[in-house]
Backbone as XML, in Angstrom:
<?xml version="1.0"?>
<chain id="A" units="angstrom">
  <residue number="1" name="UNK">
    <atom name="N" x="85.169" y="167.639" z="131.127"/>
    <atom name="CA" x="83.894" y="167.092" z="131.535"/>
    <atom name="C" x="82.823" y="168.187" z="131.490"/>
  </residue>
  <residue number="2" name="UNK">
    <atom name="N" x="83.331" y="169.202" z="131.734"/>
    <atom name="CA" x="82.205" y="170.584" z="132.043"/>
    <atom name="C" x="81.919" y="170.404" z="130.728"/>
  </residue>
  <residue number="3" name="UNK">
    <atom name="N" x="82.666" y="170.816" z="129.165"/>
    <atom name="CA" x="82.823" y="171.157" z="128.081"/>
    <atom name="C" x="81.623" y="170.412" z="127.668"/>
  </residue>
  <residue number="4" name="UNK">
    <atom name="N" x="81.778" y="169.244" z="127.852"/>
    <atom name="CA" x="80.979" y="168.180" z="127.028"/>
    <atom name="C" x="80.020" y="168.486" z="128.048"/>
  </residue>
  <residue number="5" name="UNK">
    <atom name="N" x="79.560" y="168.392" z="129.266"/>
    <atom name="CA" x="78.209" y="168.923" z="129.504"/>
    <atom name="C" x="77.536" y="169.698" z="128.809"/>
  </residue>
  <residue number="6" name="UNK">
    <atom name="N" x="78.036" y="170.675" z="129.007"/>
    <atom name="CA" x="77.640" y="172.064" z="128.391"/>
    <atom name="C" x="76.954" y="172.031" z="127.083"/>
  </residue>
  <residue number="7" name="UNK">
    <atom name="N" x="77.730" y="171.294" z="126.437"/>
    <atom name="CA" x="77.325" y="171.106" z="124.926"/>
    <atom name="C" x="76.288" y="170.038" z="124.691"/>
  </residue>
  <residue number="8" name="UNK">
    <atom name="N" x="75.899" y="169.162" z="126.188"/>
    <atom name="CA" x="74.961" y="167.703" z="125.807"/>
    <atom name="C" x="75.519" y="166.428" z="125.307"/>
  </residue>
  <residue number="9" name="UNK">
    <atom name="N" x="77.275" y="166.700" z="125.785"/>
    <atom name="CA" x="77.303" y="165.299" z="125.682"/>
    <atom name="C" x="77.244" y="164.371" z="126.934"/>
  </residue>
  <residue number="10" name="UNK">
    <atom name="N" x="77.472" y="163.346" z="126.847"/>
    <atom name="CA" x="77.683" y="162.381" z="128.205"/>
    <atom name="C" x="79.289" y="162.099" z="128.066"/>
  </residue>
  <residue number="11" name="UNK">
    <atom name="N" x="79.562" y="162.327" z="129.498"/>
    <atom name="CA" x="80.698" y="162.087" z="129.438"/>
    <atom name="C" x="81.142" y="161.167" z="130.724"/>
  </residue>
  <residue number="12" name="UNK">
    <atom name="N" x="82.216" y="160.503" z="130.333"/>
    <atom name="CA" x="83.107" y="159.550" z="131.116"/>
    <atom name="C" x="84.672" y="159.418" z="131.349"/>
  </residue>
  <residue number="13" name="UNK">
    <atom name="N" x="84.994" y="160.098" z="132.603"/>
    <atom name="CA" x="86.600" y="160.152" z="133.279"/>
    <atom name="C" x="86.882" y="158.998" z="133.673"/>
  </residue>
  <residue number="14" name="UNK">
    <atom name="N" x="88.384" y="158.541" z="132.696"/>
    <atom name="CA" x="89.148" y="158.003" z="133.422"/>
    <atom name="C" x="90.447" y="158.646" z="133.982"/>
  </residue>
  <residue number="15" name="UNK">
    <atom name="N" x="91.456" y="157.649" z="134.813"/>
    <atom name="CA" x="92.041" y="158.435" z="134.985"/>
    <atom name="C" x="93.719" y="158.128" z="134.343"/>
  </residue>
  <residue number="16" name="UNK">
    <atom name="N" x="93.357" y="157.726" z="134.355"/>
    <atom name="CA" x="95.430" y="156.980" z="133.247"/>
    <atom name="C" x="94.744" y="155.947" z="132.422"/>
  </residue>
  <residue number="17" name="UNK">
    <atom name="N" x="95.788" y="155.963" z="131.894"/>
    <atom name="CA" x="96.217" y="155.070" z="130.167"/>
    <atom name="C" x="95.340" y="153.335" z="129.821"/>
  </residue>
  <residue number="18" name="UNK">
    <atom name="N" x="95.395" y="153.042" z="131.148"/>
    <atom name="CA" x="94.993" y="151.159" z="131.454"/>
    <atom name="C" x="93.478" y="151.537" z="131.652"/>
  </residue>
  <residue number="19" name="UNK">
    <atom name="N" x="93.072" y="152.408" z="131.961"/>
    <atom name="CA" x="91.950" y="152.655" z="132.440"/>
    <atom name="C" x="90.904" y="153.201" z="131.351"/>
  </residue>
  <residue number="20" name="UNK">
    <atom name="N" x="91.741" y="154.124" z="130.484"/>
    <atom name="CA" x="91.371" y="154.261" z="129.507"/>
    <atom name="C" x="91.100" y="153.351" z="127.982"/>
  </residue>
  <residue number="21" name="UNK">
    <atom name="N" x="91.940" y="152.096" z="128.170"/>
    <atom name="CA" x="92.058" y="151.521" z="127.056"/>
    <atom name="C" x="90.956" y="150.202" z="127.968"/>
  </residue>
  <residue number="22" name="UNK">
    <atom name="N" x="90.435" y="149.784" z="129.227"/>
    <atom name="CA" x="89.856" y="148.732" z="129.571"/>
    <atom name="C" x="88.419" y="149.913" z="129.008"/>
  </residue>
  <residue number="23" name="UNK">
    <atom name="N" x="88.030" y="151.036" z="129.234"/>
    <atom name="CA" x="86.645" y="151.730" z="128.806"/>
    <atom name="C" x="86.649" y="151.649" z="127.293"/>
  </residue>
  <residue number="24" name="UNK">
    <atom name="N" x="87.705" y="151.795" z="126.899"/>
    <atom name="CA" x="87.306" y="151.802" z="125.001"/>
    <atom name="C" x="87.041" y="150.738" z="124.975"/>
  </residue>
  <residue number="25" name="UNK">
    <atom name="N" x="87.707" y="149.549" z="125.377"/>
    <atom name="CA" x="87.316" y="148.285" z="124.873"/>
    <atom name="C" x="85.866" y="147.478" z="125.404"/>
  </residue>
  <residue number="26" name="UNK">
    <atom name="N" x="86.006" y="148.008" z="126.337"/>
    <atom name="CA" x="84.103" y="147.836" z="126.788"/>
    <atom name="C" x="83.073" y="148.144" z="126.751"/>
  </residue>
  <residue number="27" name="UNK">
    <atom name="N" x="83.513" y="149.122" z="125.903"/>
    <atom name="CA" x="82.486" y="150.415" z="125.517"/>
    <atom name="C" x="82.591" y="151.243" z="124.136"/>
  </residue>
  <residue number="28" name="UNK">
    <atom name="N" x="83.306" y="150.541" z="123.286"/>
    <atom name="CA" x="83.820" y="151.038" z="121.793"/>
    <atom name="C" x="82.612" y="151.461" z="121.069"/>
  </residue>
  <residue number="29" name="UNK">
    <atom name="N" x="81.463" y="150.978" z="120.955"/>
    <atom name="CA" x="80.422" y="150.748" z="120.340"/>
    <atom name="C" x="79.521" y="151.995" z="120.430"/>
  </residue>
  <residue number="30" name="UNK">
    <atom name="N" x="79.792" y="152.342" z="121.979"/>
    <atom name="CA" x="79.011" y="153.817" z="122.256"/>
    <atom name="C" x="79.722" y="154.890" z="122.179"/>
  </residue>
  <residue number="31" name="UNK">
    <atom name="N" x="81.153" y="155.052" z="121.946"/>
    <atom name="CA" x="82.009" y="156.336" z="121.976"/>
    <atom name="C" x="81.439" y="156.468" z="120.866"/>
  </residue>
  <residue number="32" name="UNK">
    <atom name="N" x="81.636" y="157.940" z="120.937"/>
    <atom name="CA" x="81.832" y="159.251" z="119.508"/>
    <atom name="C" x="83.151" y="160.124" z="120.013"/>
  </residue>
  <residue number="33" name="UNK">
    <atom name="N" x="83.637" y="160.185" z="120.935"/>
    <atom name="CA" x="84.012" y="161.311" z="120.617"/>
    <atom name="C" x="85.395" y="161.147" z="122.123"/>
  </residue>
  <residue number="34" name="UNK">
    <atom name="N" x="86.818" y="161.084" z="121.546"/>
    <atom name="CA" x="87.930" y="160.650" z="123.146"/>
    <atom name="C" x="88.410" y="161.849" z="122.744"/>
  </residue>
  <residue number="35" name="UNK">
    <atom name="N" x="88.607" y="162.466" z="123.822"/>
    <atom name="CA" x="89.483" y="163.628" z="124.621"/>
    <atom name="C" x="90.364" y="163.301" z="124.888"/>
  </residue>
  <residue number="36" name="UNK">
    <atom name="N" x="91.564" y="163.546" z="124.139"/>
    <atom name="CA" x="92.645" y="162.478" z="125.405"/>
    <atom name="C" x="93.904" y="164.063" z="125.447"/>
  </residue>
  <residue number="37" name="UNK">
    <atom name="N" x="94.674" y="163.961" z="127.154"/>
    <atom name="CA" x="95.513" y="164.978" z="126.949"/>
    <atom name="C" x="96.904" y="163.603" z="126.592"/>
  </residue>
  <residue number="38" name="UNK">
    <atom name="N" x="97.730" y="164.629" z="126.072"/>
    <atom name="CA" x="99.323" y="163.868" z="125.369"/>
    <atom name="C" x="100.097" y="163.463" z="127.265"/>
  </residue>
  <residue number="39" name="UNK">
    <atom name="N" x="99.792" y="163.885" z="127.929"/>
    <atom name="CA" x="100.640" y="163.685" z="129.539"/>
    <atom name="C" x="99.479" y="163.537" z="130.324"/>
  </residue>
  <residue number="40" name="UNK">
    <atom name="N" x="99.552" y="161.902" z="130.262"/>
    <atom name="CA" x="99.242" y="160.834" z="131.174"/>
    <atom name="C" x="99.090" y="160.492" z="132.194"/>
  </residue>
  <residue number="41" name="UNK">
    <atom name="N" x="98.521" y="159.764" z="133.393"/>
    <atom name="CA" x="98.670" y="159.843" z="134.862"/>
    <atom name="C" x="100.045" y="158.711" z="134.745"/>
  </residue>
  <residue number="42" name="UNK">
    <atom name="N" x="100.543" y="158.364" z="135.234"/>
    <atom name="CA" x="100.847" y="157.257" z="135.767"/>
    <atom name="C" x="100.121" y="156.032" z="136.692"/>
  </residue>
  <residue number="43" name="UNK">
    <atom name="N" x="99.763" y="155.064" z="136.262"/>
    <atom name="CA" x="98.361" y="154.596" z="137.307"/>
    <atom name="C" x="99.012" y="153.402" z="137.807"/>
  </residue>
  <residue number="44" name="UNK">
    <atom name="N" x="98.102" y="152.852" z="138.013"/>
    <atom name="CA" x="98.701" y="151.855" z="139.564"/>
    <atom name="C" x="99.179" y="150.749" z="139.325"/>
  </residue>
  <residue number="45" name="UNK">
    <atom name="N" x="99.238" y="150.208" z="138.131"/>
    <atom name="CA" x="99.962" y="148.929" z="137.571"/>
    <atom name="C" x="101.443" y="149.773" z="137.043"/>
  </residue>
  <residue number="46" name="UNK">
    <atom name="N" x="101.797" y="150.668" z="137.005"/>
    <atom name="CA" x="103.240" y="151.352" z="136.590"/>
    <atom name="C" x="102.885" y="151.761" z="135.126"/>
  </residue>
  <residue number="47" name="UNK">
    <atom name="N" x="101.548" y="151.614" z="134.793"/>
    <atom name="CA" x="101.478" y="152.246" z="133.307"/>
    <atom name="C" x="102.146" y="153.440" z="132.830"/>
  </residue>
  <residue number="48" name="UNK">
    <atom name="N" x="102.665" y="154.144" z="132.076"/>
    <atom name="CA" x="103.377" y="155.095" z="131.483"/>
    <atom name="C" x="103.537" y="155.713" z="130.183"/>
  </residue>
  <residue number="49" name="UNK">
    <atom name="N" x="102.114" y="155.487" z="130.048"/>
    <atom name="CA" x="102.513" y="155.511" z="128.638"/>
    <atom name="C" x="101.983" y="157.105" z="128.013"/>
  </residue>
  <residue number="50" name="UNK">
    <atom name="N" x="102.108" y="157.682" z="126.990"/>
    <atom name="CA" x="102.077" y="159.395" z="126.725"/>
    <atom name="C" x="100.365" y="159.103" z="126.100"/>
  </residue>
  <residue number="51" name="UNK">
    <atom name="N" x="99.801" y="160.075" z="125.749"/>
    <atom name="CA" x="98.640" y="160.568" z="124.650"/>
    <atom name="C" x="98.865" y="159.684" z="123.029"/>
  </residue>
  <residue number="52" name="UNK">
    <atom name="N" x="100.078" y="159.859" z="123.045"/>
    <atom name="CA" x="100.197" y="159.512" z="121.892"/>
    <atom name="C" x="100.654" y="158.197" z="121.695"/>
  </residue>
  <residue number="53" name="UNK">
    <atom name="N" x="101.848" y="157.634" z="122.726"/>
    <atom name="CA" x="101.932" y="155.873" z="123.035"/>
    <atom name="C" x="100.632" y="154.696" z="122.940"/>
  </residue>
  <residue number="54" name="UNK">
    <atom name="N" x="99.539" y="155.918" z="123.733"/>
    <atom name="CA" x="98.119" y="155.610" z="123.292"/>
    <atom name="C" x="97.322" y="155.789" z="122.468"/>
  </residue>
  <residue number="55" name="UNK">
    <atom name="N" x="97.681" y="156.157" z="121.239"/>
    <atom name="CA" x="97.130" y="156.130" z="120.517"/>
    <atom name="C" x="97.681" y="155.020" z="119.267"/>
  </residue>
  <residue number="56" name="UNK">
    <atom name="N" x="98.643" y="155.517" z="119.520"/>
    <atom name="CA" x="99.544" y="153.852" z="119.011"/>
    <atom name="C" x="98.469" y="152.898" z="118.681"/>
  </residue>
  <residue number="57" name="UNK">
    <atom name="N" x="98.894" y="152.343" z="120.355"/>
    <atom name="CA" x="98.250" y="151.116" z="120.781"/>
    <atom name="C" x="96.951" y="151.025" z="120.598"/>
  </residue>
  <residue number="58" name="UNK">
    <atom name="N" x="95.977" y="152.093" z="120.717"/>
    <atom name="CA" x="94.631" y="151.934" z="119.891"/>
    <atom name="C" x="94.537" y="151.749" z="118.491"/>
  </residue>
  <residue number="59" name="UNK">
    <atom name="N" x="95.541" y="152.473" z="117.695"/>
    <atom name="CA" x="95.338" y="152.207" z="116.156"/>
    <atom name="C" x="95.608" y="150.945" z="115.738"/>
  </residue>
  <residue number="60" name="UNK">
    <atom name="N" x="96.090" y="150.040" z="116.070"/>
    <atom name="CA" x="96.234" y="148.691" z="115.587"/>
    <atom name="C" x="94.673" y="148.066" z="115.594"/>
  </residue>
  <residue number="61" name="UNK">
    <atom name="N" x="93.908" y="148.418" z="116.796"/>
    <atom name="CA" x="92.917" y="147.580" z="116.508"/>
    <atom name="C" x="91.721" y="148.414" z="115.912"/>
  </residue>
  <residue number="62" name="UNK">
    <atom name="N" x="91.989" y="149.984" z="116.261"/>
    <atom name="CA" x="91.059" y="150.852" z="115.777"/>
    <atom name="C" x="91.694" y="151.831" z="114.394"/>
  </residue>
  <residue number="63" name="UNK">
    <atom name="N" x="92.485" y="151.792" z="113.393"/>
    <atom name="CA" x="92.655" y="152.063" z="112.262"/>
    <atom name="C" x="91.846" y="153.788" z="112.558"/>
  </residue>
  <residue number="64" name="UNK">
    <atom name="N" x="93.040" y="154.358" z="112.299"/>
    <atom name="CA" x="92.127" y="156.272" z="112.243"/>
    <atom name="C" x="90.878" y="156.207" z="111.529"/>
  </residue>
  <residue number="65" name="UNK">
    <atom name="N" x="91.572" y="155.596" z="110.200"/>
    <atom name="CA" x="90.399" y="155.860" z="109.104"/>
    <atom name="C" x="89.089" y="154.416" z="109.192"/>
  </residue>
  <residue number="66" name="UNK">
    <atom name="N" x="88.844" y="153.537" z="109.757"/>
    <atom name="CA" x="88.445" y="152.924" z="110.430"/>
    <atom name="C" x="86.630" y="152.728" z="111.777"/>
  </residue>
  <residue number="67" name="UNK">
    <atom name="N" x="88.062" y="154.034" z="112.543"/>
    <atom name="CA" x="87.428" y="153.609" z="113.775"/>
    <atom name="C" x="85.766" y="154.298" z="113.957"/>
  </residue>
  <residue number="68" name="UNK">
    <atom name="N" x="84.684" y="154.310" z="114.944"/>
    <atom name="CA" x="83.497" y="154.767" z="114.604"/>
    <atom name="C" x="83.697" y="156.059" z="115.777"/>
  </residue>
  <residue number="69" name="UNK">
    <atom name="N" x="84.543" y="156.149" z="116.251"/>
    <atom name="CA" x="84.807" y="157.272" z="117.356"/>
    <atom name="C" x="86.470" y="158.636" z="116.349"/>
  </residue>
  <residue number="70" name="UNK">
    <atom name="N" x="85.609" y="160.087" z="117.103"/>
    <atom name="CA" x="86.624" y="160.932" z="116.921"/>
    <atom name="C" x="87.763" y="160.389" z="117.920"/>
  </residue>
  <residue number="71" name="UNK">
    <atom name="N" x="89.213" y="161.094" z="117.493"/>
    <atom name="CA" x="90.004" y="161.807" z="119.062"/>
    <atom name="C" x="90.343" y="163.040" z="119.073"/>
  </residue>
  <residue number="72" name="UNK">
    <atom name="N" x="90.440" y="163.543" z="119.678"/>
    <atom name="CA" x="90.976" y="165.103" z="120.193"/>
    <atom name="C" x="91.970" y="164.610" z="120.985"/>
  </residue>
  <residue number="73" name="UNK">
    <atom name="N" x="93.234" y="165.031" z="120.767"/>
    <atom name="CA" x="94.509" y="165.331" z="121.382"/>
    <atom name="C" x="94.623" y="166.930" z="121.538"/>
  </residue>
  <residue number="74" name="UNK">
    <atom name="N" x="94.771" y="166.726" z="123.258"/>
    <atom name="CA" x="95.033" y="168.202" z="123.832"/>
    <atom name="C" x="96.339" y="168.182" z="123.738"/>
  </residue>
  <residue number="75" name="UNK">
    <atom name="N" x="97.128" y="168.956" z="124.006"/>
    <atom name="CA" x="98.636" y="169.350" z="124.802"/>
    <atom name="C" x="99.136" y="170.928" z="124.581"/>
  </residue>
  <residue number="76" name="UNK">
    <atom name="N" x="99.649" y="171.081" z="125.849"/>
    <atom name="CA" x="100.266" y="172.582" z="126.141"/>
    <atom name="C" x="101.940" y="172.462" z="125.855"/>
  </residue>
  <residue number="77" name="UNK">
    <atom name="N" x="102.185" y="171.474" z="124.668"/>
    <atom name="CA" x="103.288" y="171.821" z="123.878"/>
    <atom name="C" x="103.007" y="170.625" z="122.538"/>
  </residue>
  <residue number="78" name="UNK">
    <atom name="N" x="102.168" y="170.919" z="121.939"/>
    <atom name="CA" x="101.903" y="170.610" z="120.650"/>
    <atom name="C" x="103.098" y="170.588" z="119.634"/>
  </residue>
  <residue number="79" name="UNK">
    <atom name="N" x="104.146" y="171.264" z="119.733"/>
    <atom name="CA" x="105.093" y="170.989" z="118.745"/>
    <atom name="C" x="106.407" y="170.005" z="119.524"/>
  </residue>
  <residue number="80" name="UNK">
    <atom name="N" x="105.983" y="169.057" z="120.127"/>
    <atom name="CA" x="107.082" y="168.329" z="121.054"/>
    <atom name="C" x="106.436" y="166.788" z="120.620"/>
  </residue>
  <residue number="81" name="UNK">
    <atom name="N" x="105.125" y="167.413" z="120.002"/>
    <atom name="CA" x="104.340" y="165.867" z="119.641"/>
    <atom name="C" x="105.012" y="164.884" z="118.988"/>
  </residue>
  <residue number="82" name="UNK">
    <atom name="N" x="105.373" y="163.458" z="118.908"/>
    <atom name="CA" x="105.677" y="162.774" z="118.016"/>
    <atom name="C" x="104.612" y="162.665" z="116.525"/>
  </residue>
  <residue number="83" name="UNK">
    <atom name="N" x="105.301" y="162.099" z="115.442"/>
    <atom name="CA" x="104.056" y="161.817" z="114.355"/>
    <atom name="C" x="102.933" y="160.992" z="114.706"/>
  </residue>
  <residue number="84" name="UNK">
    <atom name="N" x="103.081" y="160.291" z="116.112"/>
    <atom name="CA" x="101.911" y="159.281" z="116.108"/>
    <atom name="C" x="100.393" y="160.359" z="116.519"/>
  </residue>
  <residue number="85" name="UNK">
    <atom name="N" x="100.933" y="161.610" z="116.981"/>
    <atom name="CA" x="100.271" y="162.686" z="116.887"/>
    <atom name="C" x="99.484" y="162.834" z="115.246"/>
  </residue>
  <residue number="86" name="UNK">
    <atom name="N" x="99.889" y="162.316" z="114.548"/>
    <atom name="CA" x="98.623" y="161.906" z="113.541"/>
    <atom name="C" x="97.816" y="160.886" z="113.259"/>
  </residue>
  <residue number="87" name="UNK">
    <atom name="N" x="97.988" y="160.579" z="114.508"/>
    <atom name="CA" x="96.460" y="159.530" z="114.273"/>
    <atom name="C" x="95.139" y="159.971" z="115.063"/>
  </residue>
  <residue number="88" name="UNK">
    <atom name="N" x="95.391" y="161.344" z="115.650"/>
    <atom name="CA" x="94.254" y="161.866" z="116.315"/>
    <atom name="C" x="93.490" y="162.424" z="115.039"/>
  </residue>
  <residue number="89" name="UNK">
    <atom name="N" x="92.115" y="163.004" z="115.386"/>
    <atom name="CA" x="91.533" y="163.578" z="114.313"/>
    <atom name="C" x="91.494" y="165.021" z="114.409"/>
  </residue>
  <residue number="90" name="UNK">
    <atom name="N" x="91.905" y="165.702" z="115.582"/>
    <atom name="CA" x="92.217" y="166.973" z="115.796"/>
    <atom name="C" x="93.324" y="167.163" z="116.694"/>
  </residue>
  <residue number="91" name="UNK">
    <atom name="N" x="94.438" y="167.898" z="116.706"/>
    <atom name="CA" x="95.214" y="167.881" z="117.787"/>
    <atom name="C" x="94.622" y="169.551" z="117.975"/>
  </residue>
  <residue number="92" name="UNK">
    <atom name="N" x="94.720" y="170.174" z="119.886"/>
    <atom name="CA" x="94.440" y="171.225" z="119.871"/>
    <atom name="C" x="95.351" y="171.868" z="120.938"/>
  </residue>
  <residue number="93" name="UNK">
    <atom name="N" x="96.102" y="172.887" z="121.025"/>
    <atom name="CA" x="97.046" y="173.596" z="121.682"/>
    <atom name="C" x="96.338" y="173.621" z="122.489"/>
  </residue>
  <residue number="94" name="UNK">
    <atom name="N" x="96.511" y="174.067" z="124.575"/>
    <atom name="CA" x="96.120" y="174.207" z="125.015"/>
    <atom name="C" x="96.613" y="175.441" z="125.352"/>
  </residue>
  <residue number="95" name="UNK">
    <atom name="N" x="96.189" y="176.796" z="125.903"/>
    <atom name="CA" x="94.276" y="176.243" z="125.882"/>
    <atom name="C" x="93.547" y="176.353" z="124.824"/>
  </residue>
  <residue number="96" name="UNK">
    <atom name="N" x="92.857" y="175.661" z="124.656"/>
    <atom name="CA" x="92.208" y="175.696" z="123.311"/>
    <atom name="C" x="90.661" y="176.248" z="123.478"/>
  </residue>
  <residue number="97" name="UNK">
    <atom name="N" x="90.329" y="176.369" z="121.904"/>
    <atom name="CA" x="89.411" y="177.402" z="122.028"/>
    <atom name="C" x="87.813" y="176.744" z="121.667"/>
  </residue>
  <residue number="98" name="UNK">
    <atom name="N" x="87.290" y="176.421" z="122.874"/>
    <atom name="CA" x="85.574" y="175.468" z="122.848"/>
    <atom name="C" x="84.876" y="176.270" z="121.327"/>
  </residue>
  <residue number="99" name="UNK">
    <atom name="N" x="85.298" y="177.080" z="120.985"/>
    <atom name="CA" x="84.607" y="177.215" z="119.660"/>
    <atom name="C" x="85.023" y="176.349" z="118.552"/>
  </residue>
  <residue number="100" name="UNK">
    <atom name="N" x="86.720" y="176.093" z="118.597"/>
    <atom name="CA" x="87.241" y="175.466" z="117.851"/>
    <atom name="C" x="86.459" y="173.710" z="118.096"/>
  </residue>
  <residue number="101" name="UNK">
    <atom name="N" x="86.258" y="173.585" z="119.056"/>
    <atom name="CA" x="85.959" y="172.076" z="119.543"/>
    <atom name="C" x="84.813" y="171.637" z="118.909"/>
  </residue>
  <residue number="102" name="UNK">
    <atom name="N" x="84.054" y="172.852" z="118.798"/>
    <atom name="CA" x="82.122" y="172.242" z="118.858"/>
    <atom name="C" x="82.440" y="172.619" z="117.194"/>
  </residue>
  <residue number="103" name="UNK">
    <atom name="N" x="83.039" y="173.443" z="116.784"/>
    <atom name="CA" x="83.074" y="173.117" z="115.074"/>
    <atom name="C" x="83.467" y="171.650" z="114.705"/>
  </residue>
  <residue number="104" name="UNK">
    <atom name="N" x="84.594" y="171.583" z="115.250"/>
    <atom name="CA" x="84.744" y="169.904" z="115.526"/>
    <atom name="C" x="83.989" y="169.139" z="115.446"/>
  </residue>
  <residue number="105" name="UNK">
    <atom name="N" x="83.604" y="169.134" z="116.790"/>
    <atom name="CA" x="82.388" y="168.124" z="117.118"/>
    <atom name="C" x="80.761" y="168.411" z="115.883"/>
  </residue>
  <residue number="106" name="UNK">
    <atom name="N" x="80.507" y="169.209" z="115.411"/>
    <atom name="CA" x="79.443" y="169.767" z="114.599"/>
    <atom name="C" x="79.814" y="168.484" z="113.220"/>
  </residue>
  <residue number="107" name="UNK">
    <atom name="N" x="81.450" y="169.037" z="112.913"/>
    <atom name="CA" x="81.882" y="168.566" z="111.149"/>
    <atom name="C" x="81.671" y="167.098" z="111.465"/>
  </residue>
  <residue number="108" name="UNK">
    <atom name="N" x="82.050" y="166.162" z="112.346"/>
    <atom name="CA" x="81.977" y="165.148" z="112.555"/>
    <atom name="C" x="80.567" y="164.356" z="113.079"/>
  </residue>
  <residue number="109" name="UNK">
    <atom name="N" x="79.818" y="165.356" z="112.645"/>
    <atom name="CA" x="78.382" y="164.575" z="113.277"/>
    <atom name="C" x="78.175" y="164.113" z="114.681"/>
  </residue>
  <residue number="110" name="UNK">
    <atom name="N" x="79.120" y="164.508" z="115.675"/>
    <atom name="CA" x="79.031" y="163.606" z="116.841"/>
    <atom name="C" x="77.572" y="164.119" z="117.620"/>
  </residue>
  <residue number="111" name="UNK">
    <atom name="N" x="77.001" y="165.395" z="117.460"/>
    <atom name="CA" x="76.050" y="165.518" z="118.074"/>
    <atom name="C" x="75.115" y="165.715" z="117.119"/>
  </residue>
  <residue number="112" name="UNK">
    <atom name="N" x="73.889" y="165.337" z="116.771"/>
    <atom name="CA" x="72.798" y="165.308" z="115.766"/>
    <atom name="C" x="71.886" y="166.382" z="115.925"/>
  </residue>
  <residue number="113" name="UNK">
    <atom name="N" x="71.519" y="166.629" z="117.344"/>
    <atom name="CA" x="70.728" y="168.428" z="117.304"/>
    <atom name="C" x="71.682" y="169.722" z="117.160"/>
  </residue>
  <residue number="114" name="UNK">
    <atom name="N" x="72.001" y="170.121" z="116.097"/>
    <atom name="CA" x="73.362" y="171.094" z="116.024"/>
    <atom name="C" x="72.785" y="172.518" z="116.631"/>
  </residue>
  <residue number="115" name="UNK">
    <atom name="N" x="71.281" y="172.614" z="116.424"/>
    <atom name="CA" x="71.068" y="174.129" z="117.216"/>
    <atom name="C" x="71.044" y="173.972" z="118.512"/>
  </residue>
  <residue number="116" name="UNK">
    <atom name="N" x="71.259" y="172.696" z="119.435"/>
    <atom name="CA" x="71.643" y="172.894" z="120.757"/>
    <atom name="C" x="72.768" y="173.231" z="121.222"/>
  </residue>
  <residue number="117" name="UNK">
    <atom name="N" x="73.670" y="172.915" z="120.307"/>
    <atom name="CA" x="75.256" y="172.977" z="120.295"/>
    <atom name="C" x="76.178" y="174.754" z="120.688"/>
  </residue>
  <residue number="118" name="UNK">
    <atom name="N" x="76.619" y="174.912" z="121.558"/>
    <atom name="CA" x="76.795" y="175.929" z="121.648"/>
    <atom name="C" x="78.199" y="176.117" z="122.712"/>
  </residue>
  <residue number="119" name="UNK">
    <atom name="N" x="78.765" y="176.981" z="122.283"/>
    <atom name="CA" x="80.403" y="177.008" z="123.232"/>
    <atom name="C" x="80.461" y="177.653" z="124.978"/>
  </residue>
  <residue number="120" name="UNK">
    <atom name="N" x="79.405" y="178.150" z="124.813"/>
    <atom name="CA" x="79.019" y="179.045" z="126.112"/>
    <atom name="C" x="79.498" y="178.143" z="127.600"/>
  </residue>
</chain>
């Protein structure tokens, strides 16, 4: 949340998997840009599902090549990922490096004033 301040975006926390997929779907139109880490909350309906279970379940209706939003997949064991770990558009080791991010975010157009853009 700081990250994307910092840099001028707007940002929005959820907190597990159900919660996350009722905001995409209500709000698909205005994302650019999901953060998601691969380990999940567990939330209050018994949801359970990983970073990447979720992404699954988003690609059916949102197609990688498709959708009008990035993802960033975090995780602090990146090589434990399943392949559905390729349907993100960046996966990034944690901790990862906010320079690496805002190049990211830059290549993908998500922010349009690029000299505001800055990792600081």
């Amino acid at each position: 949340m700081n990250f994307c301040r910092n840099i001028g975006l707007k940002s929005y926390h959820v907190s597990c998997a159900s919660e996350a997929l009722d905001y995409l779907y209500d709000h698909v139109d205005d994302i650019r840009l999901v953060v998601l880490d691969n380990f999940l909350r567990v939330d209050c309906d018994g949801c359970n599902m990983t970073g990447c279970e979720w992404l699954k379940k988003i690609n059916v209706e949102y197609p990688v090549n498709k959708r009008s939003f990035a993802v960033v997949m975090t995780s602090g064991h990146t090589g434990k990922l399943d392949a559905s770990a390729s349907l993100a558009d960046m996966v990034l080791q944690k901790p990862w490096s906010p320079f690496m991010m805002v190049d990211f975010i830059k290549d993908k157009n998500i922010i349009k004033d690029r000299s505001a853009v800055h990792a600081g």
